[in-house]
N, C-alpha and C positions, 0 to 999 in steps of 0.2 A: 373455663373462659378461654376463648380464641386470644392467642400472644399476639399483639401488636405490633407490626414492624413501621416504621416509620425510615423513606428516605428521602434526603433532602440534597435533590440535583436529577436531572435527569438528561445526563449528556450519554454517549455511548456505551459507559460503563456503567451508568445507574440501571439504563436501561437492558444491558445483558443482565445484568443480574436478576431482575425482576423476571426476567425469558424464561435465564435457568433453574430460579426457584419454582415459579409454576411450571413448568416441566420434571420437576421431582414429587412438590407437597400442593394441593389447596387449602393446607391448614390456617394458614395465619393468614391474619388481615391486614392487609395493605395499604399505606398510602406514599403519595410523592410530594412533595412541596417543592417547587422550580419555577424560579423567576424568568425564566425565558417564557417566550407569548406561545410555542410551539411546543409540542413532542419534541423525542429525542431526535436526532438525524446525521447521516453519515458525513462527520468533520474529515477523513479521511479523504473523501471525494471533493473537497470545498469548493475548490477551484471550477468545479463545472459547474457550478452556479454560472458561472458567464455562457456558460454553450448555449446554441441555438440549436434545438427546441432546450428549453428551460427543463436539468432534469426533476425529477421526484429524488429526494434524499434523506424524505422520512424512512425511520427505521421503523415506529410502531403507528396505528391510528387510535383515536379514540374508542374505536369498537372493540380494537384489540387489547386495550385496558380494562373495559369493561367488562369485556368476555374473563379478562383476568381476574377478577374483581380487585382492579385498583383505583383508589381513590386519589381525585389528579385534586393538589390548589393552587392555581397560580401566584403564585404570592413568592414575594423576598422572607428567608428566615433572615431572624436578625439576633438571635438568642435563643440559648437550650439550659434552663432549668432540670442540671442535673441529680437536685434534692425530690422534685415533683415530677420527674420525666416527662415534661414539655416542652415541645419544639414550640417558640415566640414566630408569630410574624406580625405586620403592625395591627393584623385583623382579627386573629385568632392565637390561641395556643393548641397546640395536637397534641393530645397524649402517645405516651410510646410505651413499650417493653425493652423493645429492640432499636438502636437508633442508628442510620448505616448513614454515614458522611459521603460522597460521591460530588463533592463540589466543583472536582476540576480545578481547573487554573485559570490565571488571567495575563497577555501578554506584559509581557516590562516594557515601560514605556522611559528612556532615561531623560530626567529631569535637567535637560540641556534649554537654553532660553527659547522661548518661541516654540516652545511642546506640545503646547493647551491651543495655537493658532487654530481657526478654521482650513481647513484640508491636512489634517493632521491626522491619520485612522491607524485604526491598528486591526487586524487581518484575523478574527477569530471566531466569531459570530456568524450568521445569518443577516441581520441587522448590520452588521461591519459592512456585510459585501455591500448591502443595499445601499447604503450611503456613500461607501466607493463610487457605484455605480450612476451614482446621481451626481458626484462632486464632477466625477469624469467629463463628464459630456460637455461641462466648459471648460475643459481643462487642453492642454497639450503635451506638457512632460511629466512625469509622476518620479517618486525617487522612494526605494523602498531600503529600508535604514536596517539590513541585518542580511549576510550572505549566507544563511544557513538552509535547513530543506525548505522550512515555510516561506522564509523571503523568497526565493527562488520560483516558489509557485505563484506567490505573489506578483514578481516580476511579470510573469507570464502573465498573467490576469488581465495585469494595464495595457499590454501587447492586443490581446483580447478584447480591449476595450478601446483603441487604437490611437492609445498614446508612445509617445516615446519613453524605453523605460531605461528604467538605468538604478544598480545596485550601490548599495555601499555598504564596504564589509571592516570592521578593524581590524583583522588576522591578516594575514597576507597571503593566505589561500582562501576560496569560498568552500563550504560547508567543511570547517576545520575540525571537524568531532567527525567526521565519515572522511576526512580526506588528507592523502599526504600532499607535500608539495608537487610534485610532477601530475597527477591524479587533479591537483585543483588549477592547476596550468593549463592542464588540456581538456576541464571545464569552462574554462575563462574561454578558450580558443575557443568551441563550439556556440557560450551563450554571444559570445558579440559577433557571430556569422549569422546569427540569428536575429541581430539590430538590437540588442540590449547591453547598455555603457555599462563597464566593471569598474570600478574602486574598491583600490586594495589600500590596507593597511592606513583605512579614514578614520580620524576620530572625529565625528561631529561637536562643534565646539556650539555653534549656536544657529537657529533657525530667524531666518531675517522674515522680518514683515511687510505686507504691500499692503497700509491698512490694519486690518484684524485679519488678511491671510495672507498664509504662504509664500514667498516671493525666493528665496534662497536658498540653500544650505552651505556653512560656514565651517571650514577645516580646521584644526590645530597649527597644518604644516602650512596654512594662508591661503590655501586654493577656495575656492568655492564654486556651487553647483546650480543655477539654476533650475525651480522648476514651482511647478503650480500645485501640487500635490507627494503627499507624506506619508509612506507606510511603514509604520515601527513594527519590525517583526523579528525584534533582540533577543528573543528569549522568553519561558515562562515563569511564573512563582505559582506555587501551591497557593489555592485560595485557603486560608488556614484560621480564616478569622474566628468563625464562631468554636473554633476549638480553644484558640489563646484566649476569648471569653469569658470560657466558662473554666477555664482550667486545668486543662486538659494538656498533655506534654507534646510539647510541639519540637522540631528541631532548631539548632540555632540559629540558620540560615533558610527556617522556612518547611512546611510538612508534619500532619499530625502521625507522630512515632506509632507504628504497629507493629505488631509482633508477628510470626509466622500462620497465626489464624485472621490477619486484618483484626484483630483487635486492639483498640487503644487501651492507653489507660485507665478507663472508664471499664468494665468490663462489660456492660452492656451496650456500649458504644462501640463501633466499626468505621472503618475509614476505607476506600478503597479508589482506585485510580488516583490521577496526578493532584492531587491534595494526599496523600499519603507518602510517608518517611519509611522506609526499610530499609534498615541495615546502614543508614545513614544516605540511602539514596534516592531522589523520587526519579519514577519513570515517568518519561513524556512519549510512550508512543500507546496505539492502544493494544495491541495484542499482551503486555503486563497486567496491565487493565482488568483483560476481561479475564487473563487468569485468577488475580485478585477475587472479580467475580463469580466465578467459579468455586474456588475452594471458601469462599463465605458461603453461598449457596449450598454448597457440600455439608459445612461445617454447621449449620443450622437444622437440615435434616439427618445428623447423625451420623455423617461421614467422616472420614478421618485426611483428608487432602488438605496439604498445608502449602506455604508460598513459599519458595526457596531464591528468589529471584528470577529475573526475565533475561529473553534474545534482546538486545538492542539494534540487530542487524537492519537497513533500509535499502528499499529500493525506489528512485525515482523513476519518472518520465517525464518530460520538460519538454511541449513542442517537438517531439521525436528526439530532445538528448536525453540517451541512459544510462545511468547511474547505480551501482548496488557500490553500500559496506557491509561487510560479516565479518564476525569474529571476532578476533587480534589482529586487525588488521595495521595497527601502526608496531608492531613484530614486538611487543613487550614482554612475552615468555620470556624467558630466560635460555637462552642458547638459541632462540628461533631464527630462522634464516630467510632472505625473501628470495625470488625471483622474479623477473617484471618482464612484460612485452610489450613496447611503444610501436603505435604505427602512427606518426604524425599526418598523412596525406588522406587517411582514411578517420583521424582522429579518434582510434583507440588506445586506451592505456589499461594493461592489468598487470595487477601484483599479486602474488600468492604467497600467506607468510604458510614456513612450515616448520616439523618440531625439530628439533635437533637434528635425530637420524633421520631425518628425511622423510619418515615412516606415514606422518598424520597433517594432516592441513590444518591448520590453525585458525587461518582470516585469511581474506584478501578485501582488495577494490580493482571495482571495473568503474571503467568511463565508454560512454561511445558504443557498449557491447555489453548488453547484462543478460545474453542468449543464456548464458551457462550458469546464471545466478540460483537457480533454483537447486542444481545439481550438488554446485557446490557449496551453499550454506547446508545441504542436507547430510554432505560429508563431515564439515565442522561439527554439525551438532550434534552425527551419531559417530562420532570417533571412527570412522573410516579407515584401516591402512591400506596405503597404495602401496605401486609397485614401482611404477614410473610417474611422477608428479608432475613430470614436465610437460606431459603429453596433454593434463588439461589447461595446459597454456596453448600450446601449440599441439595440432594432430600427427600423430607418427607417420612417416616417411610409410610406402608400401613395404611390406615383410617385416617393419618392426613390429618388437610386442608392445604390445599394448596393455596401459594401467589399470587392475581389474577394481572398480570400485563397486560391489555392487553391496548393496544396504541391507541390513538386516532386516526381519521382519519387523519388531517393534522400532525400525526409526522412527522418528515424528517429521514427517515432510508439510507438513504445514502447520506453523508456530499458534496463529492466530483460533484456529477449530482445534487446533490438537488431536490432525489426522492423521496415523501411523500408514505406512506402508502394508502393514497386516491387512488393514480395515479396508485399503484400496482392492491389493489381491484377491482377497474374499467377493468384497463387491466386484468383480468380474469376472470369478468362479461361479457366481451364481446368477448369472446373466446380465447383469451392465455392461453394453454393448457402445455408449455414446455418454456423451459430457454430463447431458443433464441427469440421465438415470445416476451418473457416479456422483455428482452433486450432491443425488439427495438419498440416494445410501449412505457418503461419508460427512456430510454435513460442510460441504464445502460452500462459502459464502462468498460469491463472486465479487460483490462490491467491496468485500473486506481482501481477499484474497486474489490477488491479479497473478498470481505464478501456477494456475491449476495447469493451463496448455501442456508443461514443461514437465511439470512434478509429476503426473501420469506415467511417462516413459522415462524420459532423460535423470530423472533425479532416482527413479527407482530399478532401473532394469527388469522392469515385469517378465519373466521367461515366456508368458501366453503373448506376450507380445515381440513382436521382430522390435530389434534393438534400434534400428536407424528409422523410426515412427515416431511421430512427436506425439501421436496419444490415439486414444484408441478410435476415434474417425478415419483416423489417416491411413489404420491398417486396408478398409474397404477401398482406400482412392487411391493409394499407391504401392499397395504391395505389387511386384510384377505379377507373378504366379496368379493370385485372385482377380486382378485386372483382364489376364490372359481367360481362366477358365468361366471368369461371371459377366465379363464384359464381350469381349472381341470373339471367343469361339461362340455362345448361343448366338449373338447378331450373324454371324457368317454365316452357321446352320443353318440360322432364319434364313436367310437369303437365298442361300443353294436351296432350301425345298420349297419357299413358295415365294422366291423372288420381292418380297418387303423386306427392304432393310433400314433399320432404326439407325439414325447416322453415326459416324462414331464420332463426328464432331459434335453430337449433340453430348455424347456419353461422356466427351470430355471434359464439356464444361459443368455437367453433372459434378463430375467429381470435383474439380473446382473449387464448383459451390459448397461442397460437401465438405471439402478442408478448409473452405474459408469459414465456416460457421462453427468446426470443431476445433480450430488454431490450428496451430505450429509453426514452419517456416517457410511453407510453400508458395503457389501464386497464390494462391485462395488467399492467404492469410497479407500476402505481401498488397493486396488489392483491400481487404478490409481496412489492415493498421495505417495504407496512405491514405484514405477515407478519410479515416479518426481525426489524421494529421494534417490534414487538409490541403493536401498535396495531389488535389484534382488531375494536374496533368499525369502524374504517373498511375492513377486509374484507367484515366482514355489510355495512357501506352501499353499495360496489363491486359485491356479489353481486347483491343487491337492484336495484341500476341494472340490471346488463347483465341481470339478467332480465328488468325492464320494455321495455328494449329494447329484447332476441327477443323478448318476446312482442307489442310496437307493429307489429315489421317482418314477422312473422308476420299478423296481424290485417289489416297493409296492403296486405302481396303477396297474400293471399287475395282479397279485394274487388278489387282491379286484375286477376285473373286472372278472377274469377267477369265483370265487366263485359269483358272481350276475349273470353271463351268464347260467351256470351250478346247478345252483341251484331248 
């Protein structure tokens, strides 16, 4: 008889798993039990639920279930009979074999007066946004109650939605789990250049009413806040109920306890993503997640891959301010050392902690500049030794030497697919020539992975590749050499034997185009990301360049060819 797996949740992590099990077995029979109205979808990306056009952020469809053969029921569990192995909802019981927990989380909402008001939301959902989105449009000031990564994006949201926003954080830095003091300083300076109010070190005492909504917020220290709208975005908890239920060992502060296989105490029961305890820790990000997902997958068809712990490392984007933490970044080794580089006028700040001897990078934080964030979380987490550490702070003077970091072949440069350096090489040994072919040779997942541009060259030193290329597009549109023998000498040639020449103003913006659609840090790229950011004028000034451009290199290949012809 075909084993039973039964999972009940289907957020990002219920949903990789179900990916990578049918991509190993079709053995066993599936079902999902998830009280959301929709498939799974990318929580990662939340926040562009507000963009226009409206994106797609489903991760699976219903065809793609069924081509799975997974069995969907919309339904709330509310109870698991672990004598009869059934999962309860108010309409049914599903029998199981196998029972894999994947509940996720729900935000903390703290139970300060005036919590439950109307315009009171909390930022987690689908459903969340939607009501946001409705509360908004009578609205004028929003206040989002937690200064961490999600409040932050949250912020932005209402900005988006074209209210006035405004944070409040208790810590006295924002995002104080990713950031030191100076680092949340020159945070603070960039979000309120960008018209959103900061409060530090707020304890909301109570939320005042106008009616049944919203009208205040209420300090400890006697200030208070005006506004029409309330986003709690303090923090998760492990949604853990149906494991404290049924009996199952939970932790004390929350998280059904697993062991190195995501197995509970139960031994036929699984837990995996932020409803799970390891080690006494739950992770809230999802690249843990899906590692979880993974070695249960493994661990089901006969594989021997276990969970050792996750990166915690983040990188934001905020309205064009960026943000990366990796590592040890607040220097907790033992003997580690920092070094930091403030530029106040340009509003960068970075720290680099490193080990004792100098020898290994540890962590850092960037603000303002997270160009080098790919390069350097790939050194953390393949033990790198440098030579000069400094120099990936700042670049060496001409004639110095320079810090040789370059990675082994098993590093892992991308946390989230679990893409080594090896796997990239190879796929370009064997013709991936461009982003997407390397996509889908190394199973890179764009909407999960935003550092692919970088990780290509910068984080790996590919020898087939010139070192100063941000990825393999950019070798065709800016190497010199290749520009000179595929661009400018065949048009010349053309020209001298049958007088048609293809312009080179045209070839320029060719290439352009060609780095704008592949990344890195050229104009191509600096005309796509002010797009994104919505920073219209500096596209018209971009277009305007590379026009004047082609039409200089145009004007100058002419006259050099009229004086070779004529001569």
């Amino acid at each position: 008889m075909t084993e039973r797996i039964v999972v009940v949740g289907n957020g990002m992590v219920g949903h990789k798993f179900l990916e990578v099990l049918r991509s190993r077995t079709q053995d066993f029979a599936l079902t999902v039990v998830t009280e959301e109205p929709c498939l799974a979808y990318d929580r990662v990306r939340l926040s562009e639920f507000f963009n226009e056009p409206r994106p797609n952020l489903s991760l699976g469809s219903y065809e793609q279930y069924a081509g799975w053969g997974v069995r969907i029921i919309n339904a709330r569990a509310i109870a698991i009979d672990r004598e009869r192995k059934r999962v309860i909802s108010a309409q049914q019981e599903v029998p199981y074999d196998i029972l894999v927990l994947a509940t996720g989380s729900y935000p903390f909402v703290p139970t300060v007066e005036g919590h439950d008001l109307e315009g009171c939301f909390t930022y987690r959902t689908l459903e969340d946004l939607t009501r946001i989105e409705a509360w908004a449009k009578h609205s004028r000031k929003g206040v989002v109650i937690g200064g961490g990564l999600l409040g932050l994006e949250a912020a932005g949201a209402l900005l988006k939605l074209g209210l006035q926003a405004h944070v409040v954080e208790l810590a006295p830095c924002l995002m104080p789990l990713q950031l030191d003091e100076l680092g949340g300083q020159m945070l603070k300076r960039k979000l309120e250049a960008l018209g959103i109010g900061v409060h530090l070190s707020k304890a909301t005492q109570r939320i005042e009413a106008r009616g049944s909504c919203v009208a205040a917020l209420h300090f400890a220290d006697g200030s208070s806040l005006e506004t029409d709208l309330v986003i709690f975005s303090a923090g998760i908890r492990p949604r853990d109920e149906l494991a404290r239920q049924s009996g199952l060992e939970v932790g004390e502060r929350g998280g059904i306890v697993i062991d190195e296989h995501c197995r509970t105490s139960d031994p036929h029961i699984y837990a995996i993503g932020e409803c799970a305890l390891y080690q006494g820790r739950v992770y809230g990000l999802v690249a843990p997640g899906y590692e979880m997902a993974r070695v249960l997958a493994e661990r089901l068809t006969g594989g021997e891959r276990s969970f050792s712990g996750a990166d915690l490392s983040t990188k934001l984007k905020l309205l064009g301010v960026e943000v990366g933490s990796f590592g040890d970044a607040f220097a907790r080794t033992l003997g580690a050392q920092e070094i930091h580089y403030t530029n106040f006028g340009k509003g960068i700040y970075k720290k680099l902690v490193l080990s004792e001897d100098g020898k290994r990078l540890l962590g850092g934080i960037l603000v303002g500049d997270t160009s080098d964030y790919a390069n350097l979380h790939s050194l953390v987490a393949n033990a790198v030794e440098l030579d000069n550490p400094e120099h990936l702070l700042v670049p060496p003077a001409a004639g110095s030497p320079t810090s040789k970091t370059s990675l082994p072949m098993t590093a892992r440069v991308c946390s989230c697919e679990n893409v080594t350096k090896g796997a990239i090489c190879e796929a370009i040994g064997s013709g991936c020539r461009d982003i997407a072919s390397l996509k889908k040779a190394t199973i890179f997942v764009i909407a999960i992975c935003s550092l692919w541009p970088t990780l290509i060259n910068t984080s790996l030193g590919v020898s087939s590749i010139p070192q100063d290329y941000r990825n393999v597009a950019r070798v065709y549109a800016f190497s010199p050499w290749i520009y000179l023998t595929r661009v400018v000498l065949p048009h010349s040639l053309l020209y001298v034997l049958t007088g048609f020449r293809l312009g080179m103003g045209i070839a320029w913006m060719v290439i352009v185009v060609a780095e704008m659609l592949a990344g890195g840090s050229g104009v191509g790229f600096f005309v796509w990301d002010s797009y994104n950011s919505g920073q219209l004028e500096y596209v018209m000034a971009a277009i305007l360049f590379i026009g004047l451009v082609g039409w200089l290199l145009d004007a100058v290949l002419e006259q050099l060819i009229r004086r070779f012809r004529y001569s």
